[in-house]
C-alpha positions as CSV (number, residue, x, y, z in Angstrom):
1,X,-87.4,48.7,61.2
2,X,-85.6,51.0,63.4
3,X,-81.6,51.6,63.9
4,X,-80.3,51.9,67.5
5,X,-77.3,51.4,68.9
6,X,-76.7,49.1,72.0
7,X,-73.6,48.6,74.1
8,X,-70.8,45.3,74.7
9,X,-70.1,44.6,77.9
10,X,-66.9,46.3,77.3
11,X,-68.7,49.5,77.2
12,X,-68.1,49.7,73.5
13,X,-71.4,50.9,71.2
14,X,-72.2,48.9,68.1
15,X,-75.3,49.7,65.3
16,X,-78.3,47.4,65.7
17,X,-81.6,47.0,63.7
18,X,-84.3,46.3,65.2
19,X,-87.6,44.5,63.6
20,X,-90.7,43.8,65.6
21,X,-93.3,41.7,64.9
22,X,-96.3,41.1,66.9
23,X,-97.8,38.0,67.9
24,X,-101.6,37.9,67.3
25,X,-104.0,35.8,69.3
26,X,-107.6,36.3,68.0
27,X,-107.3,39.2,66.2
28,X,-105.6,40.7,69.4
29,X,-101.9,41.4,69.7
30,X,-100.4,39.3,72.6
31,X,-97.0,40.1,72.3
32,X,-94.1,40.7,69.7
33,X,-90.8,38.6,68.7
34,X,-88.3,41.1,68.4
35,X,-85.2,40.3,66.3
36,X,-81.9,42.6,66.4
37,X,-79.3,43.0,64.1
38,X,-75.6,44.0,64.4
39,X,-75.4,46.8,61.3
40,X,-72.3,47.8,62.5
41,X,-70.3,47.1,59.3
42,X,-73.1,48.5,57.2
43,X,-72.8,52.0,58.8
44,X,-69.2,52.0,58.8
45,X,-69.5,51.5,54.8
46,X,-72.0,54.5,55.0
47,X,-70.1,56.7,56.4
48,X,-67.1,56.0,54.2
49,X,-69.1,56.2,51.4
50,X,-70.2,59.9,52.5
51,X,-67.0,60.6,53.2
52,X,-65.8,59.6,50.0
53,X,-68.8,61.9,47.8
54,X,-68.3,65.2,50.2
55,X,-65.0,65.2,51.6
56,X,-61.0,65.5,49.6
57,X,-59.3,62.2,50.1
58,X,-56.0,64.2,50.2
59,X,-56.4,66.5,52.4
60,X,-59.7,65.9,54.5
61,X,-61.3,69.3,54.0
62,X,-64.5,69.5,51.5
63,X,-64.6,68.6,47.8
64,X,-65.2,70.9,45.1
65,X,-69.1,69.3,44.7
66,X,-70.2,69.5,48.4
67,X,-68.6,73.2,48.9
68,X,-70.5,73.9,45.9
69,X,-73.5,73.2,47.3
70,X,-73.2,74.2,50.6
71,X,-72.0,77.8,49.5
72,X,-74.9,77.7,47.3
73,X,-77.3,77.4,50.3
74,X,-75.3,79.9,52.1
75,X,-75.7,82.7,49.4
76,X,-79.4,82.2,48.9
77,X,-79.8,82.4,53.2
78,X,-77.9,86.0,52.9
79,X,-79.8,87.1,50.2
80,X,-82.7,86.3,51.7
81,X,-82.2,88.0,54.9
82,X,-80.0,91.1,53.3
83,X,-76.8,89.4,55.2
84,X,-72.9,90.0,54.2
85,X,-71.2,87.3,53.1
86,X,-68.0,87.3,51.1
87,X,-65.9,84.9,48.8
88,X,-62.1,83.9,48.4
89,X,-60.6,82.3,45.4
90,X,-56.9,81.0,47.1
91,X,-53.9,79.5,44.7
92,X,-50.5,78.3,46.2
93,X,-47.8,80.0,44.1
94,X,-45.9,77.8,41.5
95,X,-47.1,75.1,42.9
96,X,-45.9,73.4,39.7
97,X,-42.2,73.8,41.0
98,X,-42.8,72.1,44.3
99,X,-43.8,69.1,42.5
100,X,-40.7,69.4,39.8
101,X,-38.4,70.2,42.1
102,X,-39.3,68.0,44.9
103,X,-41.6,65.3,44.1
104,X,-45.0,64.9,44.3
105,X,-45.0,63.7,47.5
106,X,-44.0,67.0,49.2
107,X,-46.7,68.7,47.1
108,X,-48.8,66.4,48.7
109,X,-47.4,67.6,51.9
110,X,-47.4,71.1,51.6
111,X,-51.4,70.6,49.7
112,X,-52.7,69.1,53.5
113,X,-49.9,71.4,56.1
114,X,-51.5,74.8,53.8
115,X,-54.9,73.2,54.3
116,X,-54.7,73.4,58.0
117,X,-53.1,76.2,58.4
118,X,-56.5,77.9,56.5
119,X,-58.7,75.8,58.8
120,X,-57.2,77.1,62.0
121,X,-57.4,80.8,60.6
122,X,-61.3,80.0,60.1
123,X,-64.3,79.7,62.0
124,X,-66.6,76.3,62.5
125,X,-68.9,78.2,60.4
126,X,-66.8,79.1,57.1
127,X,-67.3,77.2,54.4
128,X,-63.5,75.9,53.2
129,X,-62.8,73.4,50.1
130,X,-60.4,72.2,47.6
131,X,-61.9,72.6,43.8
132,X,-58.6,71.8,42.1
133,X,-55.0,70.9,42.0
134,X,-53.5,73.6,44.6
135,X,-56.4,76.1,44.2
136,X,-58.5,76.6,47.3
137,X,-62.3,78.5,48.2
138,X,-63.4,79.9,51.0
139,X,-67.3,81.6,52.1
140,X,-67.3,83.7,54.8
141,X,-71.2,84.0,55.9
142,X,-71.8,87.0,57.5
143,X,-69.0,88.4,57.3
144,X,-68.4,92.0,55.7
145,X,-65.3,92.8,53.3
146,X,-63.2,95.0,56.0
147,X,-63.2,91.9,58.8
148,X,-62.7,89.7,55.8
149,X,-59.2,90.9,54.5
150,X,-58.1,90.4,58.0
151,X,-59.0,86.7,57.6
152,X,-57.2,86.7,54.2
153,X,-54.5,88.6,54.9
154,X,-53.9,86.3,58.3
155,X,-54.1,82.8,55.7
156,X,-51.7,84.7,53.5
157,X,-48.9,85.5,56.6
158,X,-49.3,82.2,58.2
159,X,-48.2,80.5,55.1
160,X,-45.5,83.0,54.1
161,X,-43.6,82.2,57.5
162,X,-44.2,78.4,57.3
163,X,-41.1,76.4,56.4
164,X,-41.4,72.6,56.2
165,X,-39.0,69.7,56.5
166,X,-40.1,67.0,54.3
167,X,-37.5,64.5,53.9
168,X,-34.4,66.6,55.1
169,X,-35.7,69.1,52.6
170,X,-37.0,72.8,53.3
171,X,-39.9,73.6,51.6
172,X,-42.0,76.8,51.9
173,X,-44.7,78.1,49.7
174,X,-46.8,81.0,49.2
175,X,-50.5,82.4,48.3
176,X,-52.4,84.7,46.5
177,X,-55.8,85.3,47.3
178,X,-58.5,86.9,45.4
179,X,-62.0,88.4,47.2
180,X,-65.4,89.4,46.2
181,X,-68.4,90.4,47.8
182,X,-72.1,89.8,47.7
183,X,-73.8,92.9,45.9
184,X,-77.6,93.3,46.3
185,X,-77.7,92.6,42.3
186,X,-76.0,89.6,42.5
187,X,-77.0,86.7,40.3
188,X,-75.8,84.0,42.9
189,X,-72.4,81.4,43.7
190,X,-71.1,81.6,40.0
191,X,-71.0,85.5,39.6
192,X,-69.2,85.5,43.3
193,X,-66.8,83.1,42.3
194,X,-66.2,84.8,38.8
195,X,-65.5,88.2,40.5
196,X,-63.2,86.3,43.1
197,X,-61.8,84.4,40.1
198,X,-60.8,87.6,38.6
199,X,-59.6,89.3,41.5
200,X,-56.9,85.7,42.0
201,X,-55.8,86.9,38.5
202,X,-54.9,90.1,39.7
203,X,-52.4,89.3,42.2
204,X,-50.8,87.2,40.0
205,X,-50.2,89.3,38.0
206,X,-49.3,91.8,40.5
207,X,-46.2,89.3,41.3
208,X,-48.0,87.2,43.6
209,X,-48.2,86.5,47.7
210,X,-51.0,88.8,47.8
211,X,-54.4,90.1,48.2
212,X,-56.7,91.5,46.0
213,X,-60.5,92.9,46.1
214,X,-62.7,92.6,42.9
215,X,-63.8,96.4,42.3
């Protein structure tokens, strides 16, 4: 069994399997009946269902799982090849009062407008996903720590002069951002995050809408 795709007379491509079997006359194959099958609804469950395991329904960018595993593969390629690479942890700032104040359904808009603002700071490349509530990730493959505050400090403006109307209400927000780098000791994803982690923790302590470096 093979999958192709074939087109309507409209021009419009559909998903078709194809079996063949031959047809055997004395021991030698004459010809074959070949029988096709629209699959169409089949792949679009399959691609939902992809969809579904890799990417955040809220705000389309990657799940915590998948980035996980992408970065993972990422970190081993640099270490591998002695290649920079470096890590932000990213938290929208009381985020917790966007929802009390406003409803959830602005948090749900400023969650998906904050999302895109990171994506169009980011190259095709970067690695970008949601792993909780309003926290963000981000894996910069080889990329070294000076060109990578640029990038940070660039996600951190954009959002800082954002103001959004949601419902005749303006709503703004802000971020802190935590970074770390890959050291030549490094144990791997975990200790990056950790070090990012801890670095997040520092600028909100440090009053927030800010950068900070793990040392």
């Amino acid at each position: 069994m093979n999958d192709w795709k074939l087109w309507r007379k409209d021009g419009t491509a559909f998903d078709v399997e194809l079996v063949s079997t031959p047809i055997r006359e004395n021991d030698r194959i004459e010809g074959a009946v070949i029988l096709f099958s629209d699959i169409s609804e089949r792949k679009r469950l399959e691609r939902e269902l992809t969809q579904l395991a890799t990417m955040d329904s809220l705000t389309g960018i990657i799940n915590r799982r998948f980035f996980m595993e992408r970065a993972e593969e990422e970190i081993s390629r640099a270490v591998r090849y002695n290649h920079p690479i470096t890590f932000f942890m990213m938290d929208i700032d009381h985020f917790k009062n966007v929802n009390d104040t406003y409803g959830h359904h602005a948090g749900d808009v400023v969650l998906k407008n904050v999302s895109q603002i990171c994506l169009d700071s980011l190259r095709l490349n970067d690695l970008f996903g949601r792993i909780g509530g309003e926290e963000f990730a981000v894996l910069l493959p080889e990329t070294p720590l000076e060109h990578a505050k640029i990038v940070a400090e660039r996600i951190r403006q954009s959002i800082e002069k954002v103001r959004w109307n949601i419902d005749g209400i303006t709503v703004s927000c802000t971020m802190s951002i935590g970074i770390s780098q890959l050291q030549r000791n490094s144990k791997g994803l975990h200790q990056l995050m950790k070090a990012a982690d801890d670095a997040l923790y520092d600028a909100k302590n440090s009053g927030r809408n800010c950068i900070r470096i793990f040392q």
